[in-house]
Each structure stands twice: as structure tokens, then as C-alpha cells.
N, C-alpha and C positions, 0 to 999 in steps of 0.2 A: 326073241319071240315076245317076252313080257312087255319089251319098247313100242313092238309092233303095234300089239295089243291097247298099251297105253295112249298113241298116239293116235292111233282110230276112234278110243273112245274120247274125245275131246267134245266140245260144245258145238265148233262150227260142224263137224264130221256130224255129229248126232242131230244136229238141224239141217243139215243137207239133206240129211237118208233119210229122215221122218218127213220134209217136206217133198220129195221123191216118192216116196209111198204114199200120203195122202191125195197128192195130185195127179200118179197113176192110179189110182181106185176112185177116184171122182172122174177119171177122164173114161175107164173100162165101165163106170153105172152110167157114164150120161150126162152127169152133172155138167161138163165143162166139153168145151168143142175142143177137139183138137189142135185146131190153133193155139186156144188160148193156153191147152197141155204144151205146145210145142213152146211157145213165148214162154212161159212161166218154167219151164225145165232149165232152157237155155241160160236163162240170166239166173237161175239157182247156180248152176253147174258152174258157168263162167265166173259168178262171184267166188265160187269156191276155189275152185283151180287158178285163179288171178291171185287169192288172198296166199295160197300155198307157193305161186311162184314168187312173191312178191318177199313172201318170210322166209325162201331159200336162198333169194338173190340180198337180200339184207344179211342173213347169217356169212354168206360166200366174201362178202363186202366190210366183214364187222361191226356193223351195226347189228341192233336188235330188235325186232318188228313184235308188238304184241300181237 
């Protein structure tokens, strides 16, 4: 559970979810059109989820991805 924990709190994980949270509360006042919510999620998300397959298929491979 503590690993879990650990590896949630990381930096790319903590900048994902804080830029997730400010650009659904700028997208729910108005500030931003929904487009630009949907574009700016997507390439959040996708860089994330790219970067985490990317450091599984390195460790799966033995190398090691920072």
C-alpha cells in the first residue's frame, strides 16, 4: 500500500492531477471553451500514460527510463 501511495505521489502524477483540476475549473467558470478543455486534457492524459508505458516497457526490457 505504502509503494502505491509512493508512486502516486511522484511529480509527473502531481502535475497531471493539478493540471486536470485547473483546466476542469476554468473549463466548468467559462474561462476556456470546451475544445480547448478537450485538446489540452487529451495531450495532458496522453503524455502521461505514454511516459508510464514507456517506463514499463524499458524496465520489462532492462533498461531504465527516468
Amino acid at each position: 500500500m505504502k509503494d502505491r501511495c509512493a508512486k502516486l505521489i511522484n511529480v509527473k502524477s502531481l502535475v497531471t492531477l493539478v493540471l486536470t483540476f485547473v483546466f476542469s475549473v476554468l473549463a466548468v467558470r467559462g474561462d476556456i471553451s470546451p475544445d480547448q478543455y478537450l485538446t489540452i486534457f487529451t495531450t495532458v492524459i496522453a503524455f502521461y500514460f505514454g511516459t508510464q508505458v514507456e517506463k514499463k516497457e524499458g524496465s520489462a526490457n532492462g533498461k531504465e527510463s527516468g
